[in-house]
N, CA, C, O and CB atoms as a CASP TS submission, in Angstrom:
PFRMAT TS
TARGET T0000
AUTHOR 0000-0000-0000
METHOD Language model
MODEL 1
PARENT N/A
ATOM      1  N   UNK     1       0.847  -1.192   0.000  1.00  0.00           N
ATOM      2  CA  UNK     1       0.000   0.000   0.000  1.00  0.00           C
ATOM      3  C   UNK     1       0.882   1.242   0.000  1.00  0.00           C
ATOM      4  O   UNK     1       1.841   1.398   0.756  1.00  0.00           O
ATOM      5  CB  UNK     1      -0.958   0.006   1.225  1.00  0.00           C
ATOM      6  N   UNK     2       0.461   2.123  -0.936  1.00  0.00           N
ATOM      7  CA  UNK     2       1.504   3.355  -1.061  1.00  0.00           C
ATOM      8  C   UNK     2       0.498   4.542  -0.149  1.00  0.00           C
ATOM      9  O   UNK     2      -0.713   4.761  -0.114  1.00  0.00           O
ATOM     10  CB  UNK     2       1.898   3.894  -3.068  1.00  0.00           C
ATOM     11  N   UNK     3       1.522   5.057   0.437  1.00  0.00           N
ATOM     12  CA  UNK     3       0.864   6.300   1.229  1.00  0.00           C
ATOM     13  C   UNK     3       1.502   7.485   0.350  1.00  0.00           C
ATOM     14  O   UNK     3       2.596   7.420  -0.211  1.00  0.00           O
ATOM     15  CB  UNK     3       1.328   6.407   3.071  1.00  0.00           C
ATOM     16  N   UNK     4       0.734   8.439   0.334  1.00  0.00           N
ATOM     17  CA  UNK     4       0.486   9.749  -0.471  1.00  0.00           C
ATOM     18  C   UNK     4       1.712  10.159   0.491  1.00  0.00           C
ATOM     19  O   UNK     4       2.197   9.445   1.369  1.00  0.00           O
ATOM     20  CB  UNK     4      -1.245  10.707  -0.452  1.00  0.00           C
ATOM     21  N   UNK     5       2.176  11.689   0.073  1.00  0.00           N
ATOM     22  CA  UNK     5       3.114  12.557   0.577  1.00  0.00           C
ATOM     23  C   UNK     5       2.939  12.801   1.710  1.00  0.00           C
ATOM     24  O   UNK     5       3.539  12.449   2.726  1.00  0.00           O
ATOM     25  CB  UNK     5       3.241  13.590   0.028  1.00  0.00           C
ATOM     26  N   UNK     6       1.712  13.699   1.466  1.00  0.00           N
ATOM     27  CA  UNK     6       0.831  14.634   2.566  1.00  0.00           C
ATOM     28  C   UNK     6       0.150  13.716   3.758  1.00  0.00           C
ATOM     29  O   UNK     6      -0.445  14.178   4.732  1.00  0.00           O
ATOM     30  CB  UNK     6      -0.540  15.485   1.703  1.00  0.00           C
ATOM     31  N   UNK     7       0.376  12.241   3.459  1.00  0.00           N
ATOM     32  CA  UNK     7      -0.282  11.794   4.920  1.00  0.00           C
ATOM     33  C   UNK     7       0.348  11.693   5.837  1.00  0.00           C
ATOM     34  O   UNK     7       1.561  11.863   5.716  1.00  0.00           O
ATOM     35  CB  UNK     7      -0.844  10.707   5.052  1.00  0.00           C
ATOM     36  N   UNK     8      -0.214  11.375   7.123  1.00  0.00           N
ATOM     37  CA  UNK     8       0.432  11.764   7.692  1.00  0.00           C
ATOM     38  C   UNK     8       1.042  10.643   8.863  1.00  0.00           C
ATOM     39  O   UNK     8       1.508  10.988   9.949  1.00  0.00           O
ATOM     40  CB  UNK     8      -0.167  12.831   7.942  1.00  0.00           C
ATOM     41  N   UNK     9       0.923   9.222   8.376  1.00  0.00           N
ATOM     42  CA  UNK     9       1.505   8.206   7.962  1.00  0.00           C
ATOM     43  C   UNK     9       2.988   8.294   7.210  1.00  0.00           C
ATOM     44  O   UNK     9       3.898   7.533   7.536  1.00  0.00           O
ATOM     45  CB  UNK     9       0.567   7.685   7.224  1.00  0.00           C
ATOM     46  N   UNK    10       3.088   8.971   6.513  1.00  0.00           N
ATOM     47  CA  UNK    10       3.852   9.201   5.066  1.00  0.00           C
ATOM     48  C   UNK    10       5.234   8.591   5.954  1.00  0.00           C
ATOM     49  O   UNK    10       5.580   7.413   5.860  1.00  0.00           O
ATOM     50  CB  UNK    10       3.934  11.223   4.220  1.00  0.00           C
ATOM     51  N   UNK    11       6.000   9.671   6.883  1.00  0.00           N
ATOM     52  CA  UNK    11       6.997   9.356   7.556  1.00  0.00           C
ATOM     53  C   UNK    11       7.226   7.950   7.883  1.00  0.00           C
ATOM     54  O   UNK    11       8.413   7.623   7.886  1.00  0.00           O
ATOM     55  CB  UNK    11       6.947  10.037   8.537  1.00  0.00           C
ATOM     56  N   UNK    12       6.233   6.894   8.203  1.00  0.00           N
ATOM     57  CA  UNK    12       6.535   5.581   8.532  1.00  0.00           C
ATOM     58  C   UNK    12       7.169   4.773   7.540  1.00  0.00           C
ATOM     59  O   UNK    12       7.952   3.834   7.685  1.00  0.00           O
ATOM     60  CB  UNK    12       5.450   4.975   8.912  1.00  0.00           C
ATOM     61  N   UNK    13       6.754   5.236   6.623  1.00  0.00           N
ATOM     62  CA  UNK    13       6.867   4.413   5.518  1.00  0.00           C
ATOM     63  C   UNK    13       8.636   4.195   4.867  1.00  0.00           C
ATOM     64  O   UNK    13       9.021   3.428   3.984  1.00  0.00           O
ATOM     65  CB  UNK    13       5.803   5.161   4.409  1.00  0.00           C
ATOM     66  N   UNK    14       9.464   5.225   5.730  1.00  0.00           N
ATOM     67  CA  UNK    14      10.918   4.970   5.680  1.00  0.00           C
ATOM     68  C   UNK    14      11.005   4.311   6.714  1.00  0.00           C
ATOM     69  O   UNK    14      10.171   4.500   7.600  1.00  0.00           O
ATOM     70  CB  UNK    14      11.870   6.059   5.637  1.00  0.00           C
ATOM     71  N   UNK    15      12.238   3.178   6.911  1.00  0.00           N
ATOM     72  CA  UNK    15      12.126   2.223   7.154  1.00  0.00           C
ATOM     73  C   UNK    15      13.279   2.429   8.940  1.00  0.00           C
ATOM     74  O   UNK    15      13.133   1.742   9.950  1.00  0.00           O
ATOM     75  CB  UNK    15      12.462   1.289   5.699  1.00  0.00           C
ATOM     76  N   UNK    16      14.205   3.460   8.758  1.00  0.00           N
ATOM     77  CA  UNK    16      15.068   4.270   9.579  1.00  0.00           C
ATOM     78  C   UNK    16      13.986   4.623  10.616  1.00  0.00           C
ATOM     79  O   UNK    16      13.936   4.168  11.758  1.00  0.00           O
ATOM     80  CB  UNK    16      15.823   5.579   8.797  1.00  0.00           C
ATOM     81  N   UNK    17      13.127   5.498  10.061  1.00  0.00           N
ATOM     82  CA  UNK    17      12.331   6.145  11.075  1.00  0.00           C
ATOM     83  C   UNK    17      11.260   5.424  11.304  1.00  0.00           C
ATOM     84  O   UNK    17      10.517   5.758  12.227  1.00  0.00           O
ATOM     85  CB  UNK    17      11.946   7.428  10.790  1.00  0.00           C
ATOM     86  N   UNK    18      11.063   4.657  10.765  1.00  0.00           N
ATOM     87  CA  UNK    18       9.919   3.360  11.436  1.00  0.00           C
ATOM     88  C   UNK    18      10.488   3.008  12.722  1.00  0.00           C
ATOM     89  O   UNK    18       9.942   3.336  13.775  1.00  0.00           O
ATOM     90  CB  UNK    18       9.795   1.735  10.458  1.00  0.00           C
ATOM     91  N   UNK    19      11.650   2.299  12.663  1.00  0.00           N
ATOM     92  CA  UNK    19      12.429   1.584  13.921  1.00  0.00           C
ATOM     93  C   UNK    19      12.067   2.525  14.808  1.00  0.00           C
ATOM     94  O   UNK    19      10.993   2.498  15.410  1.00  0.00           O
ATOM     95  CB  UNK    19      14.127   1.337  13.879  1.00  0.00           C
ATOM     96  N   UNK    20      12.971   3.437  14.942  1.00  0.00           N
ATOM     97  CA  UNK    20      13.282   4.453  15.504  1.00  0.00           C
ATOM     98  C   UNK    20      12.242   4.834  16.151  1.00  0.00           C
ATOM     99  O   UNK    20      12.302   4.710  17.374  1.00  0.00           O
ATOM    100  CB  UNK    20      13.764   5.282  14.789  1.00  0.00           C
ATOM    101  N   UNK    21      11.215   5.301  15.660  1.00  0.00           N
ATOM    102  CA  UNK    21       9.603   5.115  16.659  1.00  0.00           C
ATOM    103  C   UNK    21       9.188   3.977  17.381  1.00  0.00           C
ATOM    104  O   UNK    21       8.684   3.979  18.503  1.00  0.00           O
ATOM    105  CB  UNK    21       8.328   5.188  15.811  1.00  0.00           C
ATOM    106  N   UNK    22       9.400   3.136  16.762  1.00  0.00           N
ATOM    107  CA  UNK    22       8.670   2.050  17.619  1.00  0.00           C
ATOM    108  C   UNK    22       9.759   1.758  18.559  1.00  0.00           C
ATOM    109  O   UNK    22       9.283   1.245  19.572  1.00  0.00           O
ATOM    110  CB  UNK    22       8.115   0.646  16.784  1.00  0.00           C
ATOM    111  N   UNK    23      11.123   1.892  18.624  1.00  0.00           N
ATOM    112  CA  UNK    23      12.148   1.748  19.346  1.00  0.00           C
ATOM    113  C   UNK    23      11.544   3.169  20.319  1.00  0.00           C
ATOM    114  O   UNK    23      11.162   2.812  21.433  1.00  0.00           O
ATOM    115  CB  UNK    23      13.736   1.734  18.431  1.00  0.00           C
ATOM    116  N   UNK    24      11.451   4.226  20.132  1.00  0.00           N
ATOM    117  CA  UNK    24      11.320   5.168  21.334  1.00  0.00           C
ATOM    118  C   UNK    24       9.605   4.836  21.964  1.00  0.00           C
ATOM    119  O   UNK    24       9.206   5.153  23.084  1.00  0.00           O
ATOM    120  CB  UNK    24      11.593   7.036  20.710  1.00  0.00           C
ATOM    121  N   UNK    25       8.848   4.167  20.954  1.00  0.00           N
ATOM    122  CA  UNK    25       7.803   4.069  21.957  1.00  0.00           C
ATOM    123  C   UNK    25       7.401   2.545  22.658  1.00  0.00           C
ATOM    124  O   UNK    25       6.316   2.058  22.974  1.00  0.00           O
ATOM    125  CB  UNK    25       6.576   4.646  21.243  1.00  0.00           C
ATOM    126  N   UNK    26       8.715   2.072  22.737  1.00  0.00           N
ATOM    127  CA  UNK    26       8.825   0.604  23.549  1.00  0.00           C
ATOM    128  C   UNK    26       9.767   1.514  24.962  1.00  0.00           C
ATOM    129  O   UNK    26       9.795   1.367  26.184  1.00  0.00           O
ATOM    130  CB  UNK    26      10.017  -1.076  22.383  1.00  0.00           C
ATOM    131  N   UNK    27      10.081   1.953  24.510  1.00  0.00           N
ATOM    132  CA  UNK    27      11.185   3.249  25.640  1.00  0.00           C
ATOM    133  C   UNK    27      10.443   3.701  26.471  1.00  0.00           C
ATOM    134  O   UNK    27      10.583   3.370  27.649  1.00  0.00           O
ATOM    135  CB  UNK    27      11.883   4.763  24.981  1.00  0.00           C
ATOM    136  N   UNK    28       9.413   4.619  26.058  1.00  0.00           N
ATOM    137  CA  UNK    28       8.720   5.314  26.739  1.00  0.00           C
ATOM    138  C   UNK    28       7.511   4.446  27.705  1.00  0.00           C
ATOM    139  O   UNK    28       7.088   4.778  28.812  1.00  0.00           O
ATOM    140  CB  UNK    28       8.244   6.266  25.763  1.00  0.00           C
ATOM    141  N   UNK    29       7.197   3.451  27.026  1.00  0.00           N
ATOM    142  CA  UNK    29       6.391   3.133  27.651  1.00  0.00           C
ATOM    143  C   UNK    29       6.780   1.864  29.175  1.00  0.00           C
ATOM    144  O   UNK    29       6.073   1.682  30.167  1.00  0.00           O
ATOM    145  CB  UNK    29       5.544   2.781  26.513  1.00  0.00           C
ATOM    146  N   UNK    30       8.090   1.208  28.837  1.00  0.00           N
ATOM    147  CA  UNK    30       8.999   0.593  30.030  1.00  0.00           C
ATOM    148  C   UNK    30       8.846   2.158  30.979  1.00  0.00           C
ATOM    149  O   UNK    30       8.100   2.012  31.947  1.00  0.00           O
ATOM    150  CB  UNK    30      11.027   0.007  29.421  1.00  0.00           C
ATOM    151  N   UNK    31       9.285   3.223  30.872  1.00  0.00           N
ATOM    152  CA  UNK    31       9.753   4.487  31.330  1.00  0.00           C
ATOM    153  C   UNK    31       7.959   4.649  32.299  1.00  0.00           C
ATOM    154  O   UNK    31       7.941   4.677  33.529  1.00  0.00           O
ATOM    155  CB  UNK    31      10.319   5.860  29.701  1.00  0.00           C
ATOM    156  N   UNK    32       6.995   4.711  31.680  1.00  0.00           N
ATOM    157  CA  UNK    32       6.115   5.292  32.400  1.00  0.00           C
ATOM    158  C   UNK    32       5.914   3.721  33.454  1.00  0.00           C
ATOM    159  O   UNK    32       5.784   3.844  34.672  1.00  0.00           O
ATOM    160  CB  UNK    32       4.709   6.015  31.365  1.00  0.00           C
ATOM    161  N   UNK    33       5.913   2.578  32.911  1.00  0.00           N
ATOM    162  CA  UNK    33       5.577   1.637  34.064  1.00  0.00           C
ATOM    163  C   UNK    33       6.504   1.367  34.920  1.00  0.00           C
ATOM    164  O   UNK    33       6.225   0.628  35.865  1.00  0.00           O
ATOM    165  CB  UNK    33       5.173   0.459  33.694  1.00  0.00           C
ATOM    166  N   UNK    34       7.884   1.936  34.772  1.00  0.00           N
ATOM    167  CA  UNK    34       8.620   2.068  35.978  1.00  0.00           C
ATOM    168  C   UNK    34       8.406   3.631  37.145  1.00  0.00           C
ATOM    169  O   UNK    34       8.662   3.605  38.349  1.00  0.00           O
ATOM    170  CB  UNK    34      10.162   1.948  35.345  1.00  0.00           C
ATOM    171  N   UNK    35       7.971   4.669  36.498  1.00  0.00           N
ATOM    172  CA  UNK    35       7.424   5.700  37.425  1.00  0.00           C
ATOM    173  C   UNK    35       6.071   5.161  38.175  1.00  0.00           C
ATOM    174  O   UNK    35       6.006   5.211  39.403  1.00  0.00           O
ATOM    175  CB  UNK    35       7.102   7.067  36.561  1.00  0.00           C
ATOM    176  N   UNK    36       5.003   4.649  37.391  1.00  0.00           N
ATOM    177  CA  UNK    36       4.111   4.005  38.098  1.00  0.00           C
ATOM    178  C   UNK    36       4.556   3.174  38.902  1.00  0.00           C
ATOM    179  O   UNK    36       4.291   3.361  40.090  1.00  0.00           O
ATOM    180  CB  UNK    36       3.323   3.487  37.466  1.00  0.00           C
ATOM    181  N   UNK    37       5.145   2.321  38.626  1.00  0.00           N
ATOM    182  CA  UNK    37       5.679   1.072  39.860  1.00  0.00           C
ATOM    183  C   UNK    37       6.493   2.114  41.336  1.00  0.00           C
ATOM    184  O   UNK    37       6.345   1.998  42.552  1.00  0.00           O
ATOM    185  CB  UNK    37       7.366  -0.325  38.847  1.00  0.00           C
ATOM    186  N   UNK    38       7.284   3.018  40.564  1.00  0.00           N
ATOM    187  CA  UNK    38       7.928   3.766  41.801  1.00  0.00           C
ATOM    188  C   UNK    38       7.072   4.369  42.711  1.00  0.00           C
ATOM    189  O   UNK    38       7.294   4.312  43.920  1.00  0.00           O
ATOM    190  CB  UNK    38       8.794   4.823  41.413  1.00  0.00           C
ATOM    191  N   UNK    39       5.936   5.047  42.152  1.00  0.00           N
ATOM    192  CA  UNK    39       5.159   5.673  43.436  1.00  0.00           C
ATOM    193  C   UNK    39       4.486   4.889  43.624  1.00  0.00           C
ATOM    194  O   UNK    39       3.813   5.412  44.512  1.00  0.00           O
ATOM    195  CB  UNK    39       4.425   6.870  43.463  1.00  0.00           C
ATOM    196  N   UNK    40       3.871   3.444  43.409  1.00  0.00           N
ATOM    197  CA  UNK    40       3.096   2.158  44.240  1.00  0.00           C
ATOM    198  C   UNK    40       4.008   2.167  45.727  1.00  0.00           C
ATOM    199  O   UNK    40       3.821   2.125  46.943  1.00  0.00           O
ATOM    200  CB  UNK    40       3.281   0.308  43.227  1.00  0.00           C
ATOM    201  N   UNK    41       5.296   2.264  44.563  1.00  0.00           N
ATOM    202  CA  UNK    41       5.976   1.328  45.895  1.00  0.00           C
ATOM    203  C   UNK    41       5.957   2.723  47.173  1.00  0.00           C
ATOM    204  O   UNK    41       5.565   2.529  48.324  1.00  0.00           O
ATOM    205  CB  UNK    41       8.152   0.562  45.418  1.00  0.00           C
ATOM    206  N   UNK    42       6.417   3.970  46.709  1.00  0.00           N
ATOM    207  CA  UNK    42       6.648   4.876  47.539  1.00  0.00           C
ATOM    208  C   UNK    42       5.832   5.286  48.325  1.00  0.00           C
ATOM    209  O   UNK    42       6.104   5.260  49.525  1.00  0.00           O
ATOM    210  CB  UNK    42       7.005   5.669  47.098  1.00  0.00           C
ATOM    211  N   UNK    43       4.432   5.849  47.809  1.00  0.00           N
ATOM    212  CA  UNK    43       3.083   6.227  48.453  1.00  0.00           C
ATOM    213  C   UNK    43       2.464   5.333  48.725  1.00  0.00           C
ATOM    214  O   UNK    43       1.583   5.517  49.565  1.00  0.00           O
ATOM    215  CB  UNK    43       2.256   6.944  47.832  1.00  0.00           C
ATOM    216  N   UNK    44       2.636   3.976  48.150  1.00  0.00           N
ATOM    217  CA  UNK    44       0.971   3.286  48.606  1.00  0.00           C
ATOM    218  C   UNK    44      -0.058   3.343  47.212  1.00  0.00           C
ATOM    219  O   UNK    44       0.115   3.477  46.001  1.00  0.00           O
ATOM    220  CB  UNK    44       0.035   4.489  50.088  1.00  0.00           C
ATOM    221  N   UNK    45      -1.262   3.155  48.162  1.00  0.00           N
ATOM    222  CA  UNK    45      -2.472   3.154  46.945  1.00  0.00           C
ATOM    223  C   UNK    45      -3.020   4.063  47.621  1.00  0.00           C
ATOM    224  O   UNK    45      -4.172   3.811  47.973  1.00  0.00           O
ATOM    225  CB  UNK    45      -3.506   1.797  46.530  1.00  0.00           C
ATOM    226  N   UNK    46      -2.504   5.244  47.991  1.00  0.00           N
ATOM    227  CA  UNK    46      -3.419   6.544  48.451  1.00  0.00           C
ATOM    228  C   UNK    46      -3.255   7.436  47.256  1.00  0.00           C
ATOM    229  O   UNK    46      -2.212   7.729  46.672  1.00  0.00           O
ATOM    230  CB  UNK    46      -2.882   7.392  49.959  1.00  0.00           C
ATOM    231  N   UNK    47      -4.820   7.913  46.939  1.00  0.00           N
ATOM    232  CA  UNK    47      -4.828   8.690  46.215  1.00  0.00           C
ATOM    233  C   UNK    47      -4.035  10.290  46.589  1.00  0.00           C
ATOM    234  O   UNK    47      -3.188  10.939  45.977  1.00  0.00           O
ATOM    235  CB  UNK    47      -6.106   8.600  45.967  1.00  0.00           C
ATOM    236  N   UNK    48      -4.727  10.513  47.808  1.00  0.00           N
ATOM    237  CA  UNK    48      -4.219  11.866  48.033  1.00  0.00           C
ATOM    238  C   UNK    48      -2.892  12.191  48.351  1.00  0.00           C
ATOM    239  O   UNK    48      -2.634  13.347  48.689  1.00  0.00           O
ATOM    240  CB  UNK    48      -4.855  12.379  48.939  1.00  0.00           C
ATOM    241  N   UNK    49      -1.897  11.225  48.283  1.00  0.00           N
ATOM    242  CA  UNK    49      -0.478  11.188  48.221  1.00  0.00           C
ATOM    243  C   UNK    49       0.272  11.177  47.095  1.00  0.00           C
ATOM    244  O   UNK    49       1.387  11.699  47.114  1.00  0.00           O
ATOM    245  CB  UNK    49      -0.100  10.270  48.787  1.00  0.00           C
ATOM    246  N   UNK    50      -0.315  10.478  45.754  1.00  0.00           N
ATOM    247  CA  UNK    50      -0.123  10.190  45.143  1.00  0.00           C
ATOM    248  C   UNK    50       0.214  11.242  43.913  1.00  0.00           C
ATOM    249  O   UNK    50       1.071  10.978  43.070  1.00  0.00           O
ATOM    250  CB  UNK    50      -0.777   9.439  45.286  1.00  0.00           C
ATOM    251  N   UNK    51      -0.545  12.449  43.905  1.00  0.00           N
ATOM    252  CA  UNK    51      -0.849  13.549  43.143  1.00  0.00           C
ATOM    253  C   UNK    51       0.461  14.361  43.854  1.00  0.00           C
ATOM    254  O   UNK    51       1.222  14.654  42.931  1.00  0.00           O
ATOM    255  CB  UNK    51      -2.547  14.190  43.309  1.00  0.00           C
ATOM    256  N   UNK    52       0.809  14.662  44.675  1.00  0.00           N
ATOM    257  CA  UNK    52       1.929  15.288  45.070  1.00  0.00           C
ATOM    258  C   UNK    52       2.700  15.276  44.444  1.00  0.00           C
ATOM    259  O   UNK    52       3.187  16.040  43.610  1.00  0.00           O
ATOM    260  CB  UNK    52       2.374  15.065  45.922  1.00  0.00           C
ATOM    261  N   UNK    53       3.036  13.610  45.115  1.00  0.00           N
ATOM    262  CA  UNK    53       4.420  13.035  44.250  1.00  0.00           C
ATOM    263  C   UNK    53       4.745  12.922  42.888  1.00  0.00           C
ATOM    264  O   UNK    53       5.924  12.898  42.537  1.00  0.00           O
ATOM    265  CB  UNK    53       4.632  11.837  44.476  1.00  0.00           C
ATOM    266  N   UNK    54       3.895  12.855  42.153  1.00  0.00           N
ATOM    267  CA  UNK    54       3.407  12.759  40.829  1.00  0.00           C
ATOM    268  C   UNK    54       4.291  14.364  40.422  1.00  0.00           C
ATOM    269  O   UNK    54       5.357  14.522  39.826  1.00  0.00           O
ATOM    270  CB  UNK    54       1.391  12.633  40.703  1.00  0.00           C
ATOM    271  N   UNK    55       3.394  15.331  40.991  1.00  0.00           N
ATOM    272  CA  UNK    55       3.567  16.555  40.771  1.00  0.00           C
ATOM    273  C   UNK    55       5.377  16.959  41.325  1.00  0.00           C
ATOM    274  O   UNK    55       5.943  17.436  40.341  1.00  0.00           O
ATOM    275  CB  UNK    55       2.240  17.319  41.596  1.00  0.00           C
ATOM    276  N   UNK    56       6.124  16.912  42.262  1.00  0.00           N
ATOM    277  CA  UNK    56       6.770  16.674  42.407  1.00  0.00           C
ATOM    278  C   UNK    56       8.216  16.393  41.715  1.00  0.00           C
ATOM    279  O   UNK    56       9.265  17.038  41.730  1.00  0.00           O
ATOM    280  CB  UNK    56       6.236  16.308  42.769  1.00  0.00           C
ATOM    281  N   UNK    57       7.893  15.342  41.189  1.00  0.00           N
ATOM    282  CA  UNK    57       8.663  14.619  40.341  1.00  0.00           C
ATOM    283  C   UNK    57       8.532  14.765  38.823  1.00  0.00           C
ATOM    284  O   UNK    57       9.406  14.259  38.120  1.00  0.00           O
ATOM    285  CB  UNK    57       8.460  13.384  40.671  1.00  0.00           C
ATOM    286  N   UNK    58       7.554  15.387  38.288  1.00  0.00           N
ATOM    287  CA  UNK    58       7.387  16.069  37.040  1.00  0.00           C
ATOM    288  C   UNK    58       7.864  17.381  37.449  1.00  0.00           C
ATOM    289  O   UNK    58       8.918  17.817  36.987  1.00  0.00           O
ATOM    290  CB  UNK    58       5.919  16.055  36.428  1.00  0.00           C
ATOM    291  N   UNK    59       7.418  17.805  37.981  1.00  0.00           N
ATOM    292  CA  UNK    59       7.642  19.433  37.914  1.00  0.00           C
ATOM    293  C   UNK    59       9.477  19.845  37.302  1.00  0.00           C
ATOM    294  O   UNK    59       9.497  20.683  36.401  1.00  0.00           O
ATOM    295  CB  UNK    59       7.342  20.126  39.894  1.00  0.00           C
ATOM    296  N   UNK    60      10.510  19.441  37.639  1.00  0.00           N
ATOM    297  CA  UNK    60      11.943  19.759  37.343  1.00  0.00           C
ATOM    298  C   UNK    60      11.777  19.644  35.821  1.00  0.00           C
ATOM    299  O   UNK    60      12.537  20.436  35.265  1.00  0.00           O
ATOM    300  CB  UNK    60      13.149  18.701  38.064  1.00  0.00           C
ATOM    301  N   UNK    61      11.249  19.130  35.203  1.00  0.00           N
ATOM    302  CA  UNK    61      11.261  18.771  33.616  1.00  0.00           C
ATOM    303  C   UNK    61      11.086  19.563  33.129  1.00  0.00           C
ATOM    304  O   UNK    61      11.625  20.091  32.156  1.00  0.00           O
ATOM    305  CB  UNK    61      10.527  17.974  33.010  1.00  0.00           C
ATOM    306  N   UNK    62       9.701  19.967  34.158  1.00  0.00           N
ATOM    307  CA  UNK    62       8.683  21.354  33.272  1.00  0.00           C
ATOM    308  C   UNK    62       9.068  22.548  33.329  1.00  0.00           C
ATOM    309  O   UNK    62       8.624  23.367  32.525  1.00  0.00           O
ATOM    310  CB  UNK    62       7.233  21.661  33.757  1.00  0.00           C
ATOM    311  N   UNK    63       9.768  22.817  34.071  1.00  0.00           N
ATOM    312  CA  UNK    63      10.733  24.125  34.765  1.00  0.00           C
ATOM    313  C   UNK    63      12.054  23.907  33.779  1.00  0.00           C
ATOM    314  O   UNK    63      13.040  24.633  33.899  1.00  0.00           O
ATOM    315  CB  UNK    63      11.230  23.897  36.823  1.00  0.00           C
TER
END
C-alpha cells in the first residue's frame, strides 16, 4: 500500500524512522511503568499522596 506525501503516515513508511519510533515508543512506555511502579511502591495506593508526588517529580522537567 503506497501512502500519499501529505499523509500523515507518510513518515513511517521509511524504514530508519519506522524503527526508531517504535524503538522510542517501547522506551517510553517501560519508562512510564517504571514511574508508576515507583510511586506504588513509595506512596501506597493513596490517592491523596499520590498527586503530590506525581507533581513533584514532574515538575523539574517542566521548569
Amino acid at each position: 500500500m503506497r501512502l500519499s506525501a501529505d499523509s500523515a503516515r507518510a513518515p513511517l513508511a521509511v524504514r530508519v524512522f519506522r524503527a526508531r519510533w517504535i524503538a522510542q515508543l517501547v522506551s517510553h512506555t517501560g519508562t512510564w511503568m517504571r514511574t508508576v511502579g515507583a510511586h506504588w511502591l513509595l506512596v501506597g495506593h493513596s490517592a491523596t499522596l499520590l498527586t503530590p508526588v506525581r507533581t513533584a517529580s514532574t515538575l523539574p522537567v517542566v521548569l
